[in-house]
C-alpha positions as CSV (number, residue, x, y, z in Angstrom):
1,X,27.2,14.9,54.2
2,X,29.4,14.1,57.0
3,X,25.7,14.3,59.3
4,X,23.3,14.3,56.7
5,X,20.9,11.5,56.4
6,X,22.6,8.8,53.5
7,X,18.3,8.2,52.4
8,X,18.6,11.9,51.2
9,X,21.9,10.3,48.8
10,X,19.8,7.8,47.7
11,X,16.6,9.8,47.1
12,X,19.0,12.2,44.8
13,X,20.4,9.1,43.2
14,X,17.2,7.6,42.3
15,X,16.1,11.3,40.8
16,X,19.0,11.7,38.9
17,X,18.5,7.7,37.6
18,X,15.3,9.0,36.6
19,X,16.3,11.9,35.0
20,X,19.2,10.0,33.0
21,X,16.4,7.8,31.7
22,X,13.6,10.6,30.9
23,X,17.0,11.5,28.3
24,X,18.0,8.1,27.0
25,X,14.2,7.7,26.3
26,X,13.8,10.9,24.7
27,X,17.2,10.4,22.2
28,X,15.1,7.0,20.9
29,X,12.3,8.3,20.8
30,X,13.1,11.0,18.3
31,X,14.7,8.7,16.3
32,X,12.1,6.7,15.6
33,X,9.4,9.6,15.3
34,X,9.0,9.9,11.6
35,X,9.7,13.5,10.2
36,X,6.7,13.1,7.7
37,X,3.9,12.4,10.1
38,X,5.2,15.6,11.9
39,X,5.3,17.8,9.2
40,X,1.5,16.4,8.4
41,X,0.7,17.0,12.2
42,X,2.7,20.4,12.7
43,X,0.7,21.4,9.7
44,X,-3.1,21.4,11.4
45,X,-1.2,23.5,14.4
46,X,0.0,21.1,16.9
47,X,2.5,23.2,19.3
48,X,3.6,20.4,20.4
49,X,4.3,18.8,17.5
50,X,6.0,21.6,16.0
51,X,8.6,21.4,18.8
52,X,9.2,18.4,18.0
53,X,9.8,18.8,14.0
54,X,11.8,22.0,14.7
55,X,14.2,19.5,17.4
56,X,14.1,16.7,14.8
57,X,15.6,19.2,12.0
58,X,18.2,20.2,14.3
59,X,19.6,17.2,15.4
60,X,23.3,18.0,15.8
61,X,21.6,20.6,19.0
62,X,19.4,17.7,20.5
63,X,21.6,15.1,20.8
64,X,24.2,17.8,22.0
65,X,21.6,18.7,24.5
66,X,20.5,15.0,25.4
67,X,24.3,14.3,25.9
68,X,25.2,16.8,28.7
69,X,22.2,15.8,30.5
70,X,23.3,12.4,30.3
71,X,27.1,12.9,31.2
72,X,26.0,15.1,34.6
73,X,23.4,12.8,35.1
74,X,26.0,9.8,35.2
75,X,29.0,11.6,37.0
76,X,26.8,13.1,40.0
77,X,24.8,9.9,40.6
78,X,28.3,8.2,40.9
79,X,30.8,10.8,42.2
80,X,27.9,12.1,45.0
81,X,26.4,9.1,45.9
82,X,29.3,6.9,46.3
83,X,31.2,9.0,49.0
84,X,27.9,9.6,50.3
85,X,26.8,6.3,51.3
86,X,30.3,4.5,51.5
87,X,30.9,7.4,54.2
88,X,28.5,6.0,56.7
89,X,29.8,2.2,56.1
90,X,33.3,4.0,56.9
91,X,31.8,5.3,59.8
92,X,30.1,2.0,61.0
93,X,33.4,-0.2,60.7
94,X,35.4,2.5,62.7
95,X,32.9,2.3,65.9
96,X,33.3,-1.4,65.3
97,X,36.6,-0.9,66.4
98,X,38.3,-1.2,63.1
99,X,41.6,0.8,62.6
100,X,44.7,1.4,60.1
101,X,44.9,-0.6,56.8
102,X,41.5,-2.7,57.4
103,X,39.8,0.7,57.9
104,X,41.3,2.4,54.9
105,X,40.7,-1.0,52.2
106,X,36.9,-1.2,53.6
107,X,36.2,2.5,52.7
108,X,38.0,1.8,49.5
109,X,35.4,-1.7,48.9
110,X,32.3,0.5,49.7
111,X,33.0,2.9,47.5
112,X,33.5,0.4,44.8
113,X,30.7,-1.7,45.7
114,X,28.3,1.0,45.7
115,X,29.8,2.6,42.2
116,X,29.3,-0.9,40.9
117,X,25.3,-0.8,42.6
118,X,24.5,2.5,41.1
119,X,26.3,1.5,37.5
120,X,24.0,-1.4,37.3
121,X,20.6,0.5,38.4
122,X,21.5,3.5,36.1
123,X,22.0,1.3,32.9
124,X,18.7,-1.0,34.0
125,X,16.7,2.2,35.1
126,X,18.4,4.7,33.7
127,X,19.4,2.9,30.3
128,X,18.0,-0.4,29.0
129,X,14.2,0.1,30.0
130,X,13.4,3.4,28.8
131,X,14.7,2.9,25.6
132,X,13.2,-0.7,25.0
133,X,9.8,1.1,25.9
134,X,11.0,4.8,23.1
135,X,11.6,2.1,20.4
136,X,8.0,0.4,21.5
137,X,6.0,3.8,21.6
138,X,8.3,7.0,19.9
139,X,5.9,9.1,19.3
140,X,3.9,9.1,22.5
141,X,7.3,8.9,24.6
142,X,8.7,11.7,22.7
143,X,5.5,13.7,22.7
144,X,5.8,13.5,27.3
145,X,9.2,14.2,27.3
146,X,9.5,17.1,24.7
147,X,9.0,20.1,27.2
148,X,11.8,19.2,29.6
149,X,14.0,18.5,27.1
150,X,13.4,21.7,25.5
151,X,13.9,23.6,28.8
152,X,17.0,21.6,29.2
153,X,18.2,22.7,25.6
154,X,17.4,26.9,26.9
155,X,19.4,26.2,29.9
156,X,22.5,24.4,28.0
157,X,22.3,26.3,24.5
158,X,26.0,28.3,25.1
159,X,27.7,24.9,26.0
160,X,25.2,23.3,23.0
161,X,26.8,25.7,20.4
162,X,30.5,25.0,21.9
163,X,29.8,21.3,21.8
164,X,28.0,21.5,18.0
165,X,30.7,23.8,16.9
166,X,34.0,21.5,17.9
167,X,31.7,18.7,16.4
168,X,31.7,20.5,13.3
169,X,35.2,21.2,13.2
170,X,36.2,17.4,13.7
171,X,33.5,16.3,10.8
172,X,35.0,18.6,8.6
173,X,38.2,17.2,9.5
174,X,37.4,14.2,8.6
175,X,36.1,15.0,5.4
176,X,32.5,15.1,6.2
177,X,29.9,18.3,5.6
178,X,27.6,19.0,8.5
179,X,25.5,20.5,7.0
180,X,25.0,16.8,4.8
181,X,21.3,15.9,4.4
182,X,20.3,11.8,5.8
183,X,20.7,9.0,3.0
184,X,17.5,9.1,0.9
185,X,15.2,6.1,1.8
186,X,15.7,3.9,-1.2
187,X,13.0,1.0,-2.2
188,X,15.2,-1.7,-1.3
189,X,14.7,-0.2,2.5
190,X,10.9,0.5,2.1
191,X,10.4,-2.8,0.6
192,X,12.4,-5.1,3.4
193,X,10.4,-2.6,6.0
194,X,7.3,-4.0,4.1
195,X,9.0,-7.8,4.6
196,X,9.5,-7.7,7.9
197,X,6.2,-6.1,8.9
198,X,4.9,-9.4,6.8
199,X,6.9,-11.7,8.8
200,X,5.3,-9.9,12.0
201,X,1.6,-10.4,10.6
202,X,0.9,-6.4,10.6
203,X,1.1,-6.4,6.5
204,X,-0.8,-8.9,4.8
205,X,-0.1,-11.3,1.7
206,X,-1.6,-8.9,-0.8
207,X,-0.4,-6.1,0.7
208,X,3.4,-6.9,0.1
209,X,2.6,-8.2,-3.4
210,X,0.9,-4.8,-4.3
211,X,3.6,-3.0,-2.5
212,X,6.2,-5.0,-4.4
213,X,4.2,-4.3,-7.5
214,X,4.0,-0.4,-7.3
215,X,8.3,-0.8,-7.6
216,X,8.2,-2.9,-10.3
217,X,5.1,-0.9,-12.0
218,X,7.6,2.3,-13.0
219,X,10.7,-0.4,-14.6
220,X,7.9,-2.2,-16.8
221,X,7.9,-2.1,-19.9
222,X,4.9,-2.0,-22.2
223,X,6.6,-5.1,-24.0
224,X,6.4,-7.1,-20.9
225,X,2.8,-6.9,-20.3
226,X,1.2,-6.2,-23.8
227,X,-1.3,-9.5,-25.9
228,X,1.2,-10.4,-28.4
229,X,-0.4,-10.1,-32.2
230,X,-0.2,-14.0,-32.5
231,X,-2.4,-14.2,-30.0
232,X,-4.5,-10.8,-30.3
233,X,-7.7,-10.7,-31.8
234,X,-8.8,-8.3,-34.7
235,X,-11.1,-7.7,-37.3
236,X,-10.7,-6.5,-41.2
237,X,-12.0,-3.0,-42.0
238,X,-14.6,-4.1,-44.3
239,X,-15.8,-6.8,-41.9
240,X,-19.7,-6.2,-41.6
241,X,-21.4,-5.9,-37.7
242,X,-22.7,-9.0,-37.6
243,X,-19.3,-10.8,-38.0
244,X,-17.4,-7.8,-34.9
245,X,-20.7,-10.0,-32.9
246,X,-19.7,-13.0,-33.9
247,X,-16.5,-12.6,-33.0
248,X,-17.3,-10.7,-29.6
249,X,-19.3,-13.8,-28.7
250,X,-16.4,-16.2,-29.7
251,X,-13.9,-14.3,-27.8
252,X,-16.1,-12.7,-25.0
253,X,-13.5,-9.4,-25.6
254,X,-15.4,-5.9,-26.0
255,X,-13.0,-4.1,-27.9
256,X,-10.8,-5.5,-31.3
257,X,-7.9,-3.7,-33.3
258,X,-9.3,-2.7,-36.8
259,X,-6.7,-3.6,-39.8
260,X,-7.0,-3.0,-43.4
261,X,-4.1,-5.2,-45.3
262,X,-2.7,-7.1,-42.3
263,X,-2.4,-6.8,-38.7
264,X,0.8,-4.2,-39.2
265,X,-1.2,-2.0,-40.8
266,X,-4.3,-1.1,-37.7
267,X,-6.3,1.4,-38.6
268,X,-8.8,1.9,-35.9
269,X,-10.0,0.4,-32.7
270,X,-14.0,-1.2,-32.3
271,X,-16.0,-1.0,-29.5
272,X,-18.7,-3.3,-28.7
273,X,-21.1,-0.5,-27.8
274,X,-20.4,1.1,-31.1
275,X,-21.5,-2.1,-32.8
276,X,-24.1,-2.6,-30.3
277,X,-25.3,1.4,-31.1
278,X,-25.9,0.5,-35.1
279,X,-29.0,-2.2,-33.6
280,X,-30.8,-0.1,-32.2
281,X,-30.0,3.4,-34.9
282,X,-31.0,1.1,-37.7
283,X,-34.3,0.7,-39.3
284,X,-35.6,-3.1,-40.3
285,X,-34.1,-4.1,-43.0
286,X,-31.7,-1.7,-43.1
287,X,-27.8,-2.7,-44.1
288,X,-25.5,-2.6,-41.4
289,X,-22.4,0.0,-41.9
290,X,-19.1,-1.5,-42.5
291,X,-16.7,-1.7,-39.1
292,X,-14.4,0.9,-41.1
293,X,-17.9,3.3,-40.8
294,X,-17.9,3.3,-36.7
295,X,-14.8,2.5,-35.9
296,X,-12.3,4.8,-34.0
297,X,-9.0,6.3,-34.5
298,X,-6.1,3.7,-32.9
299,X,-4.0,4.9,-30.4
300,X,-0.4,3.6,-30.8
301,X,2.5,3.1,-27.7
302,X,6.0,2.4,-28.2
303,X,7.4,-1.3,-27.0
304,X,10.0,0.9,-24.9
305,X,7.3,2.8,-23.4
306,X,7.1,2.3,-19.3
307,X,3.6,1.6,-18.0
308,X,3.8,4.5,-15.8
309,X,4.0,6.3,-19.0
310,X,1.6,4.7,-21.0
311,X,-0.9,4.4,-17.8
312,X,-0.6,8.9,-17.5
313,X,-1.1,8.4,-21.6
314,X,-4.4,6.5,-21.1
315,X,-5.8,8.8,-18.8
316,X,-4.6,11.6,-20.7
317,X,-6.0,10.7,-23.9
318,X,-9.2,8.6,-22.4
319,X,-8.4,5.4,-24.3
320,X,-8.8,2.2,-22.9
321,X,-6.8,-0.2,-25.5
322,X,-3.6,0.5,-27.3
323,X,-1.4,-0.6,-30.3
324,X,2.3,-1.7,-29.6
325,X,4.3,-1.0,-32.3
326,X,8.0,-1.6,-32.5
327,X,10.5,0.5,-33.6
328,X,10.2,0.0,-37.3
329,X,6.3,0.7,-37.2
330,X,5.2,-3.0,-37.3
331,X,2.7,-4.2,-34.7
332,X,3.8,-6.1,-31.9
333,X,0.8,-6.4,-30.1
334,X,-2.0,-5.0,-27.5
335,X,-2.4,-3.7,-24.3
336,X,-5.7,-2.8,-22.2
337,X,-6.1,-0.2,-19.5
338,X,-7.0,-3.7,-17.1
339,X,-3.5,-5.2,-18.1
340,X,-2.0,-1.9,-17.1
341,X,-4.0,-2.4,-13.8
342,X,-3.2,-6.3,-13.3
343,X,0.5,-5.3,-13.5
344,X,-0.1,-3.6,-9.9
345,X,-3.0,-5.5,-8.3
346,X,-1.9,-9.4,-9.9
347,X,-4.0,-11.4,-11.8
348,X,-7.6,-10.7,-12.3
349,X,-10.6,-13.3,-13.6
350,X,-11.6,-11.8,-16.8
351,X,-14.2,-14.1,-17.7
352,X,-16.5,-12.3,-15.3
353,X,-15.9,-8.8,-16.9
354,X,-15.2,-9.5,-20.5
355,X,-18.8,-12.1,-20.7
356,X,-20.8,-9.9,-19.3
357,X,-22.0,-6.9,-21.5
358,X,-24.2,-4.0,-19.7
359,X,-25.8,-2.5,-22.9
360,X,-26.9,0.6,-20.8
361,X,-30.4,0.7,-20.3
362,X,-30.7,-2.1,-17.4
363,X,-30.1,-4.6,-19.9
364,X,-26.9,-7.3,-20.5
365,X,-25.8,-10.3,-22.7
366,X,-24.5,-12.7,-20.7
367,X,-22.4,-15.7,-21.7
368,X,-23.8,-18.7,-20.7
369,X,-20.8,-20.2,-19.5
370,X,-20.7,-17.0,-16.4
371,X,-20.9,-18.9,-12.9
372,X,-24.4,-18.1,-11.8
373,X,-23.3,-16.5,-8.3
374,X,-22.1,-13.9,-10.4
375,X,-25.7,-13.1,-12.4
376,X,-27.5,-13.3,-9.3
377,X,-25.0,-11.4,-7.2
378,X,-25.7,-8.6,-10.3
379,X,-29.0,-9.0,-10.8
380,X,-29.7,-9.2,-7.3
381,X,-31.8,-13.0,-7.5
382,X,-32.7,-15.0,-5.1
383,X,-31.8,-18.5,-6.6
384,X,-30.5,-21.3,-5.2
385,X,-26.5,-21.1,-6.2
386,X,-26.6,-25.3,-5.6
387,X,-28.9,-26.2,-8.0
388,X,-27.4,-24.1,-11.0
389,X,-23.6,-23.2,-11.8
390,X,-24.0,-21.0,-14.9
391,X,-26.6,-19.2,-16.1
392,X,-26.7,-21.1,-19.1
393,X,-27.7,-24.2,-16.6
394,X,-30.3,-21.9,-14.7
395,X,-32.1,-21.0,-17.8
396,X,-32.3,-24.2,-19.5
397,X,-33.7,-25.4,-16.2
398,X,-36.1,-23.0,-15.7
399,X,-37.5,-23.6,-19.5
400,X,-37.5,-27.7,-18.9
401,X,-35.8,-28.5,-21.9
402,X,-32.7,-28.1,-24.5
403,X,-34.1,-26.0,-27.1
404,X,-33.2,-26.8,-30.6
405,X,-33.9,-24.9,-33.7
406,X,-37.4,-22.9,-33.7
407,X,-38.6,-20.0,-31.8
408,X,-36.0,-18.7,-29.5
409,X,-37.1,-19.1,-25.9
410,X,-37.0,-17.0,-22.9
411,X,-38.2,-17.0,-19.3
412,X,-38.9,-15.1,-16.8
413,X,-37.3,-15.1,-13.2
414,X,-37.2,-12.5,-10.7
415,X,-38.5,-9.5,-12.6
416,X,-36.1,-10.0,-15.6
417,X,-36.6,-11.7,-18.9
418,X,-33.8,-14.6,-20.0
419,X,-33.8,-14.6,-23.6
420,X,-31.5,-17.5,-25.4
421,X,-30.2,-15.7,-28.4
422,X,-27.5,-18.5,-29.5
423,X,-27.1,-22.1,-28.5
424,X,-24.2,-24.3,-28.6
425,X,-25.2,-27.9,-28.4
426,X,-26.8,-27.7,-25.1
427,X,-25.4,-24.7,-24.1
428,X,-26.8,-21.5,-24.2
429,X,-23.8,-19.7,-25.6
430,X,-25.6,-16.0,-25.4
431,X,-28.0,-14.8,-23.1
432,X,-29.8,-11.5,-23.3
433,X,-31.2,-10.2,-20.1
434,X,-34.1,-7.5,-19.8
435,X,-35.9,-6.3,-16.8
436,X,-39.4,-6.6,-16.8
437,X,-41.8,-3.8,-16.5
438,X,-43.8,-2.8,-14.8
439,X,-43.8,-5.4,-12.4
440,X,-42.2,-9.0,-12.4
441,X,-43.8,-11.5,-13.9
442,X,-44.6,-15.0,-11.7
443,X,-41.1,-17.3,-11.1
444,X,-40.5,-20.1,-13.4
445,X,-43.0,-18.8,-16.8
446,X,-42.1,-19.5,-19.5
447,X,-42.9,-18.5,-23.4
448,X,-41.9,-19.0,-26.4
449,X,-41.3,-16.1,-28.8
């Protein structure tokens, strides 16, 4: 360029900056494009996308590609430009009148200066910002840049194969298989990913606990999350139904183990809609059946068992409550389909679930001790939630007074009926709740039965 212009120099330098960055982009970009989302996008029929999967699965030929662009990219910008512009600086000093050694050391200092110059811009330009910006948005960086590249990798494939080939050769040299598939992402990876999307307020509180959860879900064992039999509820085989109701409304559980001898020996599981069923099958007067009579067949689970066993077991089989039995056949203890559950999701008030009974025809029995926002939020009142805390408080004001023993009371609010089947001192232990046909009756009447 011993005429040419030195802004056409610069204009090729800035291009080839450019082009140097357009590859350093693309090489982070693809790295941090996930090869699952592709596959789920390549899938519907993206083109696009599918050039990019079928360049992520062949990486040893895109970063052989990536890295010749770089290398010419680097040497022209500072081979060309650098005689090209220290040329007219040479030039300059020597119509100055500058001769010899002084000539000769300031055509050597351009040439470094401007090397140095162009270094600087090619790692900023070329470098350091495109990649910060591929590691901030890889998908829709490697998505632009794609179609070059893969131009680039037509042009360059005989030099590609050369280059992957003698990379081969040394891996294998060195004792490693090319052909060797990525480390499998482990959970301690997924779960510090999970950590430090916490720690950046993408993933919240819950969300890391549940994650954490799901890990620790599949080492469980059914041991660790089962109702020990010291603390288990159950009920003799020849108990009657009144005393399964009794119980029910003691413990405010739906569902006991049924034993015969002792609790090693269960033979059968009770459900309160089973003992709920014989009400309404039997005729006045009538003698209820025997627990043993409507009971149903047990469904036992090793101690040893995992819960993601058990949990496919459940489903399998459609029970809701097992036995734990240990390895000589003696009971250990229960466990629920919601314990199962509360393994994953963390603890989980009962008191609202196990207290209220729907008995299936728009009717419940309600403990009286149930926080009122829950009633009305399921029976769908409009009551003032400041006034009353439990529905045992609500009815009792409604009627005006504590009742003692007589008639049992009810009253009516909001189209249902409140009817106070048990009292407990001043509380009204049961509750059962009935809507009203056809229409509602007026808020706040009350009767006596």
């Amino acid at each position: 360029m011993e005429d040419g212009n030195p802004w056409v120099a610069i204009l090729v330098t800035i291009l080839l900056i450019a082009v140097n960055g357009v590859l350093a982009s693309t090489e982070i970009a693809m790295m941090g494009v996930s090869e699952t989302k592709l596959k789920d996008a390549a899938a519907k029929g993206d083109k696009k996308t599918k050039l990019l999967l079928r360049m992520k699965q062949a990486p040893s030929d895109f970063l052989s590609t990536i890295q010749i662009g770089i290398t010419l990219a680097g040497l022209l910008s500072g081979a060309f430009a650098a005689d090209s512009l220290a040329e007219p600086i040479t030039k300059w000093a020597a119509g100055m009148g500058v001769t010899g050694f002084a000539l000769s050391a300031i055509d050597i200092g351009s040439i470094v200066l401007i090397t140095i110059l162009i270094t600087y811009f090619m790692l900023v330009f070329g470098e350091l910002v495109p990649k910060r910006l591929a590691m901030v948005h890889p998908e829709k960086v490697a998505r632009r840049y794609i179609s070059p590249i893969n131009i680039l990798a037509k042009l360059t494939k005989p030099l590609v194969r050369l280059l992957a080939a003698s990379t081969n050769l040394v891996l294998r040299m060195l004792g490693i298989t090319p052909d060797d598939e990525d480390a499998p992402v482990t959970e301690d990876e997924i779960l510090l990913l999970v950590r430090e999307g916490h720690e950046q307020g993408t993933i919240e509180d819950s969300e890391v606990a549940v994650v954490t959860n799901v890990f620790e879900f599949t080492d469980t064992l059914v041991e660790d999350a089962m109702t020990h039999r010291t603390e288990m509820f159950a009920v003799p085989a020849d108990a009657t139904i009144p005393d399964v109701v009794k119980l029910m409304n003691e413990s405010s559980f739906s569902r006991f183990p049924v034993y015969e001898e002792n609790k090693d020996t269960i033979v059968g599981i009770i459900y309160s809609k089973d003992v709920l069923a014989q009400y309404s099958v039997s005729a006045p007067g009538e003698p209820l059946p025997k627990v043993r009579d409507v009971m149903r067949p047990p469904f036992f689970v090793m101690e040893s068992t995992s819960l993601s066993q058990l949990f496919k077991d459940m489903k399998k089989s459609k029970n809701t409550m097992a036995v734990v039995v240990d390895e000589h056949g003696g009971t250990s203890g229960i466990i629920t389909l919601m314990d199962i559950i509360q393994e994953i999701v963390g603890d989980i008030e009962l008191d609202y679930l196990e207290d209220i009974h729907d008995l299936g025809d728009g009717s419940y029995r309600i403990d009286g001790s149930v926080d009122m926002d829950d009633v009305a939020e399921l029976l769908k009142l409009d009551v003032d939630l400041d006034l009353h805390d439990t529905l045992s408080g609500f009815v009792i004001a409604q009627l005006g007074y504590i009742p003692a023993a007589g008639p049992v009371p009810s009253v009516q609010y909001g189209g249902y009926d409140f009817k106070i089947e048990q009292m407990d001192g001043a509380l009204a232990r049961s509750v059962l709740v009935r809507r009203l046909a056809p229409a509602p009756a007026a808020q706040g009447e009350t009767q006596s039965e």
